[in-house]
N, C-alpha and C positions, 0 to 999 in steps of 0.2 A: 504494500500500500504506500508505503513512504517514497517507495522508487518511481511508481505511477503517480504521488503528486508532485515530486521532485520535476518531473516530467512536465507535470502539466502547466505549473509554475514559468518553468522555462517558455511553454509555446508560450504563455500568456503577454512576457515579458516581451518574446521576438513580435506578436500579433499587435501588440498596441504602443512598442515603439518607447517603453517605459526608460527613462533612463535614469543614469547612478542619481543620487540626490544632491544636493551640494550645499554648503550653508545660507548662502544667498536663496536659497531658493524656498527654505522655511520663511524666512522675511518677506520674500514673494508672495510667499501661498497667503499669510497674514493679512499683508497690503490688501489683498485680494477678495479675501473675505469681511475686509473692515469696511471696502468699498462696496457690498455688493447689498446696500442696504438693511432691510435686519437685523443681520447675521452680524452686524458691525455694533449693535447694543448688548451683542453678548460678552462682545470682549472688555465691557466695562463693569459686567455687574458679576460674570461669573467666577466660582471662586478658581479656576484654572480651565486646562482646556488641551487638547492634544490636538496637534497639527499632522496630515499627510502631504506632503507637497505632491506625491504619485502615485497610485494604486491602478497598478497593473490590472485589466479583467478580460478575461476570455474563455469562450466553451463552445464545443461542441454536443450538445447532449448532457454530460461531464463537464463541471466548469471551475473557475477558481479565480482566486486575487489573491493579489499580496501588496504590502505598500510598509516601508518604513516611517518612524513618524516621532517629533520631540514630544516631550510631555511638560507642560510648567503650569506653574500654581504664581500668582498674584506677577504675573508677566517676567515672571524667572524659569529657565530652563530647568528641569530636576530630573531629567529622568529620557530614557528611551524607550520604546514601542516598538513593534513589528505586527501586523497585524494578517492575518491568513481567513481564506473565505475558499467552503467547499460545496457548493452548488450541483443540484441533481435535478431535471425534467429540461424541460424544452428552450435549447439557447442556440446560437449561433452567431459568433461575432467576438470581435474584440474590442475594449476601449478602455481609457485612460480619465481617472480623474481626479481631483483632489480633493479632500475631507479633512473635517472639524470636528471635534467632539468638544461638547463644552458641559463643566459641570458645574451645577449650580452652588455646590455648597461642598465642607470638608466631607461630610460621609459619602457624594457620590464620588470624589477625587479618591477618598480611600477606598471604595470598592475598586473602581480601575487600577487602581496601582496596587493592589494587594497580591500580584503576583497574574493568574493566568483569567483573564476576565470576557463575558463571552456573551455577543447581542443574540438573541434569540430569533427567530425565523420574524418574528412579530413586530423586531423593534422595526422604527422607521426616520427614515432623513427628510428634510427640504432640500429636495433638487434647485440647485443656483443655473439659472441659464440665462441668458440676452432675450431671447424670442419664447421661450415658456417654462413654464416651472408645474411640478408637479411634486406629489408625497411616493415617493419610492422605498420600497421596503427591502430593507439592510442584506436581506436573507436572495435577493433575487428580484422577485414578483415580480409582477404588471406594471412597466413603467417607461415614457418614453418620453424625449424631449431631444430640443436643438441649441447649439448655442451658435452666439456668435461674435463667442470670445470673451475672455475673463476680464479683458480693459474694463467691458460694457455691461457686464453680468448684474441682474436684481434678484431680488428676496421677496419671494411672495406669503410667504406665513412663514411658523415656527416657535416651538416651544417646548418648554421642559417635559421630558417624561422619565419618571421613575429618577429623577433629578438628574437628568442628561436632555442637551440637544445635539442634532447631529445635522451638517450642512453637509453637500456634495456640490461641488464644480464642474461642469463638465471639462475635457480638457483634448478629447477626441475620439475618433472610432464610433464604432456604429454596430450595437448587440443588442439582438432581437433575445427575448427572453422570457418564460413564466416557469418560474425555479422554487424551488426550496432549499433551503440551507442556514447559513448564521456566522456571524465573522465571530473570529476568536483574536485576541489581544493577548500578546506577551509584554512586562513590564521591567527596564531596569533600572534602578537610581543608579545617582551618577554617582 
């Protein structure tokens, strides 16, 4: 099994073009999300929040993601992430996008960081796009939009659940999908 997601990781990463991450490019993904209306009053009120600047995703049938990501508490770095996503029913397609986690208070910051922490088929994000926005579910589901470009990207709702919110970017690529699954989060302090 490990060898077959190792696998699958990889096509994911050659399919949507994912590349290394780099420091400037947390400050990016940030810039980005603080611009993109809403999503930009989290970063004032929530007690931290974890940044992906790229999360790889691709499937044939069989799907996955992966995306590294910093983690900080009151706009300080404290920690690292990597985040893994294994999807099952109807997909085809690759794409790339970037992601937010933000937590409202110290008890949802300590569940995330409390070592291996993991959104359920159920949880859900605001998709950030230029041209439409919808509620796409973490796990896969029903969900489709365009962007046209993170310059120009808005916020059309959002808000805490289970004392978490969760933004996505679009960033590229084009995956047709209605899936089951659930991303899982690895935590390191620094």
């Amino acid at each position: 099994m490990n060898k077959l997601l190792n696998r699958l990781l990889l096509v994911i990463i050659c399919l949507t073009g994912a590349a290394p991450v780099f420091a400037d490019s947390y400050s990016d993904t940030i810039t980005a999300f603080r611009d993109a209306g809403e999503s930009a009053a989290f970063f004032d009120s929530a007690y931290g929040y974890a940044v992906f600047p790229t999360i790889g995703k691709g499937g044939i049938g069989l799907g996955g993601a992966y995306g590294k990501g910093r983690v900080y508490s009151r706009g300080q770095h404290v920690g690292n992430t990597d985040m893994v996503q294994v999807t099952l029913g109807f997909q085809l397609g690759g794409q790339a996008y970037s992601q937010v986690i933000f937590f409202k208070d110290e008890r949802a910051f300590r569940e995330f960081t409390s070592g291996n922490f993991e959104f359920g088929a159920q949880a859900t994000a605001v998709v950030i796009t230029a041209g439409a926005s919808a509620e796409a579910n973490t796990g896969g589901g029903l969900a489709a939009g365009a962007s046209g470009g993170r310059s120009d990207a808005t916020t059309a709702h959002g808000g805490y659940r289970k004392g978490m919110a969760v933004f996505t970017l679009a960033r590229g690529g084009l995956m047709y999908e209605a899936t089951l699954g659930g991303q899982k989060f690895s935590y390191t302090a620094l």
